[in-house]
VEXDREN-2710 file (C-alpha; in Angstrom, 1 decimal):
% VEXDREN-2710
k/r/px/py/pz
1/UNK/-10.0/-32.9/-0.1
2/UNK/-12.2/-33.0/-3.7
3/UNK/-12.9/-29.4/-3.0
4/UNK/-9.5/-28.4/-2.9
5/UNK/-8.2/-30.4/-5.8
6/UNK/-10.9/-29.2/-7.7
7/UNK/-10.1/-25.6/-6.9
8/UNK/-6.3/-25.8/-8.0
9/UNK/-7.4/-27.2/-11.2
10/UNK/-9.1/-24.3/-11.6
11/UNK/-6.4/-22.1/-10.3
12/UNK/-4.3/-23.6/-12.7
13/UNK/-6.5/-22.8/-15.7
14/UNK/-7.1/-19.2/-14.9
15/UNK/-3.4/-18.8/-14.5
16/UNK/-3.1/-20.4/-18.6
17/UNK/-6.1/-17.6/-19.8
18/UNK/-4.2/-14.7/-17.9
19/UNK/-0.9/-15.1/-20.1
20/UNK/-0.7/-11.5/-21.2
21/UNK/0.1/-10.1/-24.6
22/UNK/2.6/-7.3/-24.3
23/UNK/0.9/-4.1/-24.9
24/UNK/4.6/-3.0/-26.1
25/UNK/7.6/-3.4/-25.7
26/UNK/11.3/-0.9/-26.6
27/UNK/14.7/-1.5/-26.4
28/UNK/16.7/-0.7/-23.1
29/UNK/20.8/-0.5/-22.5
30/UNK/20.4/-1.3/-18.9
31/UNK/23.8/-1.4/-16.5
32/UNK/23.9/-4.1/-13.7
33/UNK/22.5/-1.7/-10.7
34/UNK/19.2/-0.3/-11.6
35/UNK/15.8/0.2/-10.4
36/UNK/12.5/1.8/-12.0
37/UNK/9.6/3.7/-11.2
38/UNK/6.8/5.4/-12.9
39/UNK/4.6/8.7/-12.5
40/UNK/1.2/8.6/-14.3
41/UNK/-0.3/11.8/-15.8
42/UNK/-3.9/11.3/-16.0
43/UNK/-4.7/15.1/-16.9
44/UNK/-2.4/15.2/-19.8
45/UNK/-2.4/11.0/-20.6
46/UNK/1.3/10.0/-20.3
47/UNK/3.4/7.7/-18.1
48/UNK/7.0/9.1/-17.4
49/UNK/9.4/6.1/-17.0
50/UNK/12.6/6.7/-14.3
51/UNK/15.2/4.5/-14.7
52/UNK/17.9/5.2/-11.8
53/UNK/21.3/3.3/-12.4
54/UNK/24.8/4.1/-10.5
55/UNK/25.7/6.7/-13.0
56/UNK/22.5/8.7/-14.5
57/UNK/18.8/8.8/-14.2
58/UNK/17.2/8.6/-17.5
59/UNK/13.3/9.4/-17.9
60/UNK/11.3/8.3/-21.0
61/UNK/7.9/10.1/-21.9
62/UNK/4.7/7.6/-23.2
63/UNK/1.7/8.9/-24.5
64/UNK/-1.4/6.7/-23.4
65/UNK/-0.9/4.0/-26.0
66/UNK/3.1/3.7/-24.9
67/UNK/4.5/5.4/-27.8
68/UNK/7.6/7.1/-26.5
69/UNK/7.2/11.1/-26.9
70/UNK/11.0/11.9/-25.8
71/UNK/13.4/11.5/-22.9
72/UNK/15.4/13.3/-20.6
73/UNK/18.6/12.0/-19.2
74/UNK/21.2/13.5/-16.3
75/UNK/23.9/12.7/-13.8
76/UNK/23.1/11.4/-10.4
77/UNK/23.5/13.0/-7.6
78/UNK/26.5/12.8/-5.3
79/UNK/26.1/9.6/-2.8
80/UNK/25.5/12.1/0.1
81/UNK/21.8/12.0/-1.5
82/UNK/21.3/8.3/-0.9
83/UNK/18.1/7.4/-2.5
84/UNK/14.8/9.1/-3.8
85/UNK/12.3/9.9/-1.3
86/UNK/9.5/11.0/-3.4
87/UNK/8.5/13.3/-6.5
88/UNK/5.7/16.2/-7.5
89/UNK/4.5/17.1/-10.4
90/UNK/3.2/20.5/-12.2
91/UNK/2.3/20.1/-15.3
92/UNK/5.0/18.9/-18.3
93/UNK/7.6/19.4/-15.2
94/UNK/8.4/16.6/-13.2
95/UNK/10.5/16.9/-9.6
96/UNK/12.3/14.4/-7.9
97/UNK/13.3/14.7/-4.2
98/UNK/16.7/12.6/-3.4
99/UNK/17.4/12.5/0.6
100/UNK/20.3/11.8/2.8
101/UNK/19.8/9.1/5.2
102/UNK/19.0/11.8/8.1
103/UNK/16.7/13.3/5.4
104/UNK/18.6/16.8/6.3
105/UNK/20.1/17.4/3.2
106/UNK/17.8/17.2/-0.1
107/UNK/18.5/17.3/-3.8
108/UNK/15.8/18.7/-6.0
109/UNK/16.1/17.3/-9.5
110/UNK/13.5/19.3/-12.7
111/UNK/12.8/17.3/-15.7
112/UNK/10.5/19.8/-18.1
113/UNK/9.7/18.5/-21.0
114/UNK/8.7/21.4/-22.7
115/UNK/11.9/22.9/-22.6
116/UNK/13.9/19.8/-22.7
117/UNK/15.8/21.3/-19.0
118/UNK/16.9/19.1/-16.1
119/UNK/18.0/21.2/-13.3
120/UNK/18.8/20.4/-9.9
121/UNK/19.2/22.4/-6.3
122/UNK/20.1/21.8/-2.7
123/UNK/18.1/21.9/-0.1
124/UNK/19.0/22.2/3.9
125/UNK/15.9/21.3/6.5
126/UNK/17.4/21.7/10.3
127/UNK/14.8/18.9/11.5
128/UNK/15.3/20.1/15.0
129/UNK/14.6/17.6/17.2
130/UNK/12.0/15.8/15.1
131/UNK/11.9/12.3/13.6
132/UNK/10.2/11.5/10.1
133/UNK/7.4/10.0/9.5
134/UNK/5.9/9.8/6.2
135/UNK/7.1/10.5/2.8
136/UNK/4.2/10.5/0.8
137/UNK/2.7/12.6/-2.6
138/UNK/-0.9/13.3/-2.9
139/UNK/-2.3/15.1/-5.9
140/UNK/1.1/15.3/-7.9
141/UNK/2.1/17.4/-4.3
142/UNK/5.3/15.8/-2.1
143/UNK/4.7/15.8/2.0
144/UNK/7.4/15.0/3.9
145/UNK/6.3/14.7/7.0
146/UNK/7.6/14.9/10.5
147/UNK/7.0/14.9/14.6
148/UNK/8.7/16.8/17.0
149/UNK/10.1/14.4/19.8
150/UNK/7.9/13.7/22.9
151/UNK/4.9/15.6/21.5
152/UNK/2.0/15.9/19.1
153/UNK/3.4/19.1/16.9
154/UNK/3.5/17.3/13.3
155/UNK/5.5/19.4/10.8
156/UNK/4.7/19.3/6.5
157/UNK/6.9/19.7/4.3
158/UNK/5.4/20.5/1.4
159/UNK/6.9/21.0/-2.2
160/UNK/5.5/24.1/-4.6
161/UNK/5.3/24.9/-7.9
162/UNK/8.9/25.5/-8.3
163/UNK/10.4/22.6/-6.5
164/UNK/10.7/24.1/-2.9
165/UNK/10.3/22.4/0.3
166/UNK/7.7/24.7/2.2
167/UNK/7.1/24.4/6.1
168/UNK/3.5/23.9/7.5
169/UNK/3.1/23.0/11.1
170/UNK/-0.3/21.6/12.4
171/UNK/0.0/21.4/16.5
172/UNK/-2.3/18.6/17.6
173/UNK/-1.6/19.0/21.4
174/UNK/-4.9/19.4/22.2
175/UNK/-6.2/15.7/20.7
176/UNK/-6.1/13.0/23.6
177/UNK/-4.8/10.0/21.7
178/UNK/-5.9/6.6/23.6
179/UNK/-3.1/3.9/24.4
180/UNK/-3.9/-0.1/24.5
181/UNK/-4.6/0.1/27.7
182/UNK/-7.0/3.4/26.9
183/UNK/-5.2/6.0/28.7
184/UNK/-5.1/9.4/27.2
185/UNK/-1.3/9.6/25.4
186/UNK/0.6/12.6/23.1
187/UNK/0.7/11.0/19.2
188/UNK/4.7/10.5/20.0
189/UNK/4.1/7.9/21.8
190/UNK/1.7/6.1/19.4
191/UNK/4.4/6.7/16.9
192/UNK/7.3/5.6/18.7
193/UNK/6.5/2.4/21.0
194/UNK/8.9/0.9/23.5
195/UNK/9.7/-2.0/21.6
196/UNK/9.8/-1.1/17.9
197/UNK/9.6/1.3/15.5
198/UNK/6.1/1.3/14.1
199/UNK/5.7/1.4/10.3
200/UNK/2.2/3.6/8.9
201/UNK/1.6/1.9/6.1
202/UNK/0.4/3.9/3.2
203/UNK/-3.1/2.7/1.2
204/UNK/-3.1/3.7/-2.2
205/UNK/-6.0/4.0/-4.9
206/UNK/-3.8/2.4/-7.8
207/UNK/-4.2/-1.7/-6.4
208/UNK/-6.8/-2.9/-3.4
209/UNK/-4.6/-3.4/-0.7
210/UNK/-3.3/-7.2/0.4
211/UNK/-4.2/-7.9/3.6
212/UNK/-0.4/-7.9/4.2
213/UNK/-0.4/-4.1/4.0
214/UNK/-4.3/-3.3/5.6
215/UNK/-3.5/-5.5/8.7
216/UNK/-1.0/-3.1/9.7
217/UNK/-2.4/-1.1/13.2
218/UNK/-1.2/2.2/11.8
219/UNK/-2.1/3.7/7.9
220/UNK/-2.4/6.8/5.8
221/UNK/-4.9/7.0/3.2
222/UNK/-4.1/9.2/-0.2
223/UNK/-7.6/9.0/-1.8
224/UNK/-8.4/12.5/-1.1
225/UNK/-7.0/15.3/-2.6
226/UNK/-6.7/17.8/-0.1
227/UNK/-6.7/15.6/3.2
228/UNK/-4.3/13.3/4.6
229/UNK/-6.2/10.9/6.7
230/UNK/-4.7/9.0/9.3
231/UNK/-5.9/5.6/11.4
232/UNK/-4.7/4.3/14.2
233/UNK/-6.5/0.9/15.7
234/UNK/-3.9/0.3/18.5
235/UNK/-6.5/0.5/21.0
236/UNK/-9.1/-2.6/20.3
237/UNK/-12.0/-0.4/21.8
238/UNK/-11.7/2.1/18.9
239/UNK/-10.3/3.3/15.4
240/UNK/-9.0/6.8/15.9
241/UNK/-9.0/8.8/12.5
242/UNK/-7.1/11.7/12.3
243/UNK/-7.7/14.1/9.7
244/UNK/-5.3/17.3/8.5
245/UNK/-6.8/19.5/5.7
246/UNK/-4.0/20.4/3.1
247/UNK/-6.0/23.8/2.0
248/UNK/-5.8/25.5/5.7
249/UNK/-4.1/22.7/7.5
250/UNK/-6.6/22.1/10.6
251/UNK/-7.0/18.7/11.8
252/UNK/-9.7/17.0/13.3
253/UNK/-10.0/13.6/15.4
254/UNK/-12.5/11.2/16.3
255/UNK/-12.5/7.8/18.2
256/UNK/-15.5/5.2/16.2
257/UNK/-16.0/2.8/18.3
258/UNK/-15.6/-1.0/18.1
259/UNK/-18.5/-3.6/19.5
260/UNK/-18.7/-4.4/23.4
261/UNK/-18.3/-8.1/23.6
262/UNK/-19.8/-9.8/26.9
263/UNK/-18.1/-12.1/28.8
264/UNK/-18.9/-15.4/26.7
265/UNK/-17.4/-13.9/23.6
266/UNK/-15.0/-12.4/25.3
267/UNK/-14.0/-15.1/27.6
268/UNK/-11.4/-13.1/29.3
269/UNK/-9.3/-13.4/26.0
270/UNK/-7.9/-10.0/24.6
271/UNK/-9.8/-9.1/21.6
272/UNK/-8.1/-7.9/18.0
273/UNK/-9.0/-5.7/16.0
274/UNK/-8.4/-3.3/12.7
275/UNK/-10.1/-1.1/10.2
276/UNK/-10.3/0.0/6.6
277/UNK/-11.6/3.3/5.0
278/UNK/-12.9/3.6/1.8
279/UNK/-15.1/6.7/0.7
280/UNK/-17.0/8.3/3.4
281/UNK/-17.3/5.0/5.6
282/UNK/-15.1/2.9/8.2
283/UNK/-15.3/-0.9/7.6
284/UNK/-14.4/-2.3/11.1
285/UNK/-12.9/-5.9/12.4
286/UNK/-12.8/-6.8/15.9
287/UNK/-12.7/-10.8/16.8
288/UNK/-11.6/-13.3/20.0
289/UNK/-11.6/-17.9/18.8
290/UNK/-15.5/-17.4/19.9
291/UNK/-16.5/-14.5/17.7
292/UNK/-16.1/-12.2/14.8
293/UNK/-17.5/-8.6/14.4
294/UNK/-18.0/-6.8/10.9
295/UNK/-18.8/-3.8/11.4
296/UNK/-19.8/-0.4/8.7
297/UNK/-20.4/3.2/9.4
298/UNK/-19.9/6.7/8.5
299/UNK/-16.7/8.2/9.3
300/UNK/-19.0/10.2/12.1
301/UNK/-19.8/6.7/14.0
302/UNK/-23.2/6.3/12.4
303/UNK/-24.0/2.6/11.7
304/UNK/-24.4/1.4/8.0
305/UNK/-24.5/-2.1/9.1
306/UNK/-23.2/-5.1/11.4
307/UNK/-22.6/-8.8/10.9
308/UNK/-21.6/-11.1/13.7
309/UNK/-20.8/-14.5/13.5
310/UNK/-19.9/-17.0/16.2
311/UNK/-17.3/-19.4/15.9
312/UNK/-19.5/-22.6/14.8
313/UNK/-21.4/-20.5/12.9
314/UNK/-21.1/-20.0/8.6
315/UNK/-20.2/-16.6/7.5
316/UNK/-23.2/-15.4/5.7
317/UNK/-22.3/-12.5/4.2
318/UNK/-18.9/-14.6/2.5
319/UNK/-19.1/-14.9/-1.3
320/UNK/-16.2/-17.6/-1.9
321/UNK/-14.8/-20.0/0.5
322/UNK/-12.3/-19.6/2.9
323/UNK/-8.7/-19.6/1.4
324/UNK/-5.4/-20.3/3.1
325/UNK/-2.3/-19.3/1.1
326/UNK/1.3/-19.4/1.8
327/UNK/4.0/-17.6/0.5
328/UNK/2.2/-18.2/-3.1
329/UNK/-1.6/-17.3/-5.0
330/UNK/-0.8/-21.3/-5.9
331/UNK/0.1/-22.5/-2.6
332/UNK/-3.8/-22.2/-1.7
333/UNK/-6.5/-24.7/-0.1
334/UNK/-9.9/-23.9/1.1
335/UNK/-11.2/-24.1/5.2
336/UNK/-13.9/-26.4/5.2
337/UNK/-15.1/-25.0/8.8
338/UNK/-15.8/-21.8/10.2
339/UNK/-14.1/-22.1/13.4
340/UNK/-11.3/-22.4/11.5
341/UNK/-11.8/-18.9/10.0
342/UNK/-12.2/-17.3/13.2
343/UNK/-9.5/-19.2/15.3
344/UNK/-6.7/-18.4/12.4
345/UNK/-8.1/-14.9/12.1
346/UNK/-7.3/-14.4/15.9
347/UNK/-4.1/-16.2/16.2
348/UNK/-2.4/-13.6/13.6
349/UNK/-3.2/-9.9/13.0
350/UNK/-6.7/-9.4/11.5
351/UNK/-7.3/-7.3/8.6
352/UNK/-9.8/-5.9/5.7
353/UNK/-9.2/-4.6/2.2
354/UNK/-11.5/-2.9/0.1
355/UNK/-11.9/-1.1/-3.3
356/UNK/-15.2/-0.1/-5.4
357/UNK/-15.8/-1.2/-8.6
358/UNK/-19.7/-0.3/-11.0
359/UNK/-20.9/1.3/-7.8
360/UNK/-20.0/-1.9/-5.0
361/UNK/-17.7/-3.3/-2.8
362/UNK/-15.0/-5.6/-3.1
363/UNK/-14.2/-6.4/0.3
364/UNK/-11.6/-9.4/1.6
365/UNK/-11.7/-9.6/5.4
366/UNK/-9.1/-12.4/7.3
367/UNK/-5.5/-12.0/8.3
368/UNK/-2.0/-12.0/7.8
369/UNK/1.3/-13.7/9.3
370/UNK/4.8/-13.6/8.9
371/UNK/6.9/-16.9/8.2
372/UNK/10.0/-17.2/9.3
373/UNK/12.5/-17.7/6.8
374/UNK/16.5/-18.2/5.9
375/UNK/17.1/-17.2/2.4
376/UNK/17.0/-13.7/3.6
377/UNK/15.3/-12.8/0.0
378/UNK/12.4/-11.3/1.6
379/UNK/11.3/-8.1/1.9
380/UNK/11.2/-7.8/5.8
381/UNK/8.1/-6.3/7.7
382/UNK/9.2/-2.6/6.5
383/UNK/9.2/-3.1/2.9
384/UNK/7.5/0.1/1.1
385/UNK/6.1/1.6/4.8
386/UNK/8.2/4.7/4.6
387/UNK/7.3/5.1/8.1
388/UNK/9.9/4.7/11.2
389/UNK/12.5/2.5/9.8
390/UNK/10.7/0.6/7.0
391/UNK/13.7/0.8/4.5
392/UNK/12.9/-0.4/1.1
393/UNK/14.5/-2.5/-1.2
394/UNK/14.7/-0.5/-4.1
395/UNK/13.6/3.5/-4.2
396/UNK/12.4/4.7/-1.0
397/UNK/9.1/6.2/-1.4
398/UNK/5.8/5.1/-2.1
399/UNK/5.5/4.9/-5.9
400/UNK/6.6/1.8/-5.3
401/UNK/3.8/0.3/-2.8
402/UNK/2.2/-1.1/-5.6
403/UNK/5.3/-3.3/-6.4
404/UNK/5.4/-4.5/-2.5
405/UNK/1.5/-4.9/-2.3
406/UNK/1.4/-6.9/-5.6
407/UNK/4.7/-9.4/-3.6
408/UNK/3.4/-9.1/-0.2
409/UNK/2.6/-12.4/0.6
410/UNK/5.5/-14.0/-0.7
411/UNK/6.7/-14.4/3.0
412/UNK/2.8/-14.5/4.8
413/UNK/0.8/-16.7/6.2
414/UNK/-2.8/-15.8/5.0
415/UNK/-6.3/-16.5/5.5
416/UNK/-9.2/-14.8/4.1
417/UNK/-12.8/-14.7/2.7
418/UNK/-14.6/-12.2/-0.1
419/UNK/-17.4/-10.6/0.0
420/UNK/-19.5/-7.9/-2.2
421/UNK/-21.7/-5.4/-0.9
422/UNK/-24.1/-2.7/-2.3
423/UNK/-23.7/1.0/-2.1
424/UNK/-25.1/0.7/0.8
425/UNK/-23.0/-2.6/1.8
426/UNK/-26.3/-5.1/1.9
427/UNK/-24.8/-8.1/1.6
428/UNK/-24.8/-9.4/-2.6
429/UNK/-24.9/-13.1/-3.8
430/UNK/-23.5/-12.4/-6.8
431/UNK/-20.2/-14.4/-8.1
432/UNK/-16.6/-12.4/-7.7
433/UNK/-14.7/-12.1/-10.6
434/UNK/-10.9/-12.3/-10.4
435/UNK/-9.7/-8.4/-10.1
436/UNK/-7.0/-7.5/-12.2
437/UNK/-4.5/-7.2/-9.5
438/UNK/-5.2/-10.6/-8.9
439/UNK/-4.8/-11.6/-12.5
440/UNK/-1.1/-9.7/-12.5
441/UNK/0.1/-11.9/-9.6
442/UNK/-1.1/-15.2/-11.2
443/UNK/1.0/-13.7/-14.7
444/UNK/3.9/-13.0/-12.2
445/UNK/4.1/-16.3/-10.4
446/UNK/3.3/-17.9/-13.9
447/UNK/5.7/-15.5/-16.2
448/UNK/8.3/-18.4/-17.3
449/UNK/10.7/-15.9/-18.7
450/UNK/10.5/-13.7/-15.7
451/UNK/10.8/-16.8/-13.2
452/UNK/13.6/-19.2/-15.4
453/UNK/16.2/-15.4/-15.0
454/UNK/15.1/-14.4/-11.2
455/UNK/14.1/-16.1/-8.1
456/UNK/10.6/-15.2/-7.5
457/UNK/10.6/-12.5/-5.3
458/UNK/13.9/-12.7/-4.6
459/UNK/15.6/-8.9/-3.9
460/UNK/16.2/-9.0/-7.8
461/UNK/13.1/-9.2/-9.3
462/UNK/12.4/-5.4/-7.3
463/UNK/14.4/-3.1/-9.2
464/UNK/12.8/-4.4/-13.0
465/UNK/9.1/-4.1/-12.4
466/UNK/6.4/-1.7/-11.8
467/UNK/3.1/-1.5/-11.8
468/UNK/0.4/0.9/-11.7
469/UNK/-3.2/2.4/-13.1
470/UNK/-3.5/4.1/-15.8
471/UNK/-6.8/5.0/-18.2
472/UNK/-8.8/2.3/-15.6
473/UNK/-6.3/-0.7/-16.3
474/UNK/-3.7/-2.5/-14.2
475/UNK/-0.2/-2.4/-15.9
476/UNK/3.2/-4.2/-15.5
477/UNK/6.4/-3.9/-16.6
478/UNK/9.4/-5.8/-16.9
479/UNK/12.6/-6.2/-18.2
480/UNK/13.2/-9.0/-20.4
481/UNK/16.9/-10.3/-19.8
482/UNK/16.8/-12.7/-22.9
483/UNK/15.8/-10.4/-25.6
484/UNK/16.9/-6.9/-23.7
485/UNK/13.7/-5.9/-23.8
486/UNK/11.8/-3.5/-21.4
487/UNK/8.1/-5.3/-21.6
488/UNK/4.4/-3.6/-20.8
489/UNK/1.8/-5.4/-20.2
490/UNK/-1.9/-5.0/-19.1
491/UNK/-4.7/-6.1/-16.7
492/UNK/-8.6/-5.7/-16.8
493/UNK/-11.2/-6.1/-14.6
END
């Protein structure tokens, strides 16, 4: 009970040093119905702003210290285009994709800012008998991305140079994908269970993941530039990663296998399991109440390392204690036993999220689970997936993960550890300081302004912020209803 108190005191002190200065803030006519997003231009060090209302879609250029360069405003489409699906980017010219709901009809919107043009063009796609799957940019290059019904033909649509939507097709028929019950299955099938509509949840490189987002059985990975990597941990025996190479567009599969338990770990209890990627390597989970299985290797099976802990047991390779939060980063108390750890890990879905940072690993392993709840102001499992039926609240692609991994535990039960590893992931002792991403949600929760205007996480809060990485900081924005103010500010690690 001391150990808790003591640790919201603290809480409550970090959250007093993380009150941001605003790194700048502009005026902004905004009309009722809006939402935001942002591109980043690393190459050429600017952040174009996209501010979508029911009439016109404004974009403001910032040069790396947020000065604004210029702006370019138009029309929207007509509502047969019912809400942007994704954007590319070449050079000073920036595209927007809009989509109708069946994704067949697609508006192509230009802003250049070197000529000061904003052009737009239709686009037809005849989607024969396929269902989509992913919309997705990697490398400043949009991928919508498709299946053809009852088989494991995936077709790319990919946009070029001028804005065009250009058809790849990579035929997977002759990958044998394994089922939970490890029975050789067609992709279709992995995407389209009997019971639901699976979402592939997207990890990005611009925040570390919540465990919200990694837990899911079914991601895409957008840290390489000329791969799209899929996982799939359906099957608790293996992670299946799928690989399809955006130069020549072959694909390659392989099945890394997750540790044999024997019969007293198992104890005739179905295991779960999940994985992460991160570089070259596969950071594995697989746990039953009796035992829990950490697992790293190369993305060819080879093992870096193992830890295994039994349910009495202390996790050894843990650098903080054992945190349960609900719904909130305040709403937080520490698990003073380990069975605890392993039993709440197993009773929800299991997860691990990574990132690198001065050559080592920030790694949080433990779960995530829904709570049930009436306001109906939550985001609903689908929020940001982009996958099979995950609708999002505001624009519907994945600029805006960051904004639904920053909120995604506002309706979670979650339990979790962290730990740092080497290059070479031998466990570290080291203390973990709070990442940045961390910092921005203690500012969120903690934002007076922000909080005395909009319910917390309400569906409201959605369509004023963004967040993203830029120049190796964390930023947020926000609109300030009180002064009319469009607010930036930024996060260190």
């Amino acid at each position: 009970m001391l150990k808790n108190y003591i640790f919201l005191v603290l809480l409550f002190c970090c959250s007093s040093i993380f009150s941001q200065e605003i790194v700048k803030e502009f005026d902004f006519k905004l009309e009722r119905k809006r939402d935001y997003f942002q591109v980043t231009n690393e190459a050429e060090k600017e952040v174009i702003l996209f501010l979508n209302d029911k009439e016109k879609i404004s974009s403001v250029r910032f040069d790396s210290k947020f000065e604004i360069k210029d702006s370019l405003s138009t029309a929207r489409p007509e509502k047969t285009y019912a809400e942007i699906i994704g954007y590319s980017q070449k050079e000073h010219n920036y595209f927007l994709f809009w989509g109708s709901k069946d994704r067949k009809q697609i508006n192509v919107q230009s802003f250049d800012f070197e000529k000061k043009e904003i052009q737009a063009k239709p686009l037809n796609l005849s989607l024969k008998k396929e269902k989509v799957i992913k919309e997705i940019t990697i490398n400043n290059t949009f991928y919508l991305i498709t299946i053809i019904k009852n088989t494991s033909i995936l077709k790319l649509y990919i946009s070029d140079a001028d804005g065009n939507l250009n058809e790849k097709t990579v035929d997977l028929s002759n990958f044998q994908f394994k089922n939970d019950l490890g029975h050789d299955v067609g992709l279709y099938y992995i995407l389209s269970d009997l019971f639901q509509d699976p979402t592939i949840e997207t990890i990005h490189n611009d925040s570390p993941p919540s465990l919200a987002l990694s837990s899911n059985k079914l991601k895409v990975y957008t840290y390489k530039n000329d791969e799209i990597i899929f996982t799939f941990d359906n099957n608790t025996d293996l992670t299946a990663i799928l690989k399809i190479n955006l130069n020549d567009f072959t694909a390659s599969l392989k099945s890394i296998e997750q540790p044999k338990l024997d019969k007293e770990e198992s104890d005739f209890i179905l295991p779960k399991s999940n994985s992460f990627l991160i570089d070259d390597k596969i950071l594995q989970i697989k746990t039953t109440p009796n035992v829990l299985f950490f697992t790293i290797s190369d993305q060819d099976g080879n093992r870096i390392n193992q830890f295994k802990t039994l349910r009495d047991e202390e996790i050894s390779y843990k650098n903080t204690d054992v945190f349960q939060e609900m719904k909130s980063i305040k709403n937080k108390k520490v698990l003073e036993k380990p069975k605890q750890f392993i039993r709440k890990i197993n009773n929800s879905a299991p997860g691990i999220s990574c990132y690198k940072l001065n050559g080592l690993y920030y790694t949080v392993i433990g779960s995530s689970q829904d709570i049930s709840h009436s306001s109906g102001g939550g985001m609903g499992p689908g929020f940001g997936g982009g996958g099979f039926g995950g609708p999002s609240i505001s624009f519907g692609f994945t600029s805006r993960y960051t904004i639904g991994n920053l909120v995604s535990y506002q309706d979670k039960n979650v339990v979790y550890t962290n730990c740092l590893f080497d290059a070479n992931f031998n466990h570290l002792n080291d203390k973990i300081a709070i990442s940045a991403f961390e910092k921005a949600r203690l500012f969120l929760e903690d934002n007076k302004e922000l909080n005395e205007n909009t319910p917390l996480f309400s569906k409201e809060i959605y369509k004023d912020l963004i967040v993203f990485k830029f120049n190796t900081s964390l930023y947020l924005g926000n609109y300030n209803k009180q002064n009319k103010k469009y607010q930036i500010f930024s996060f260190s690690e």
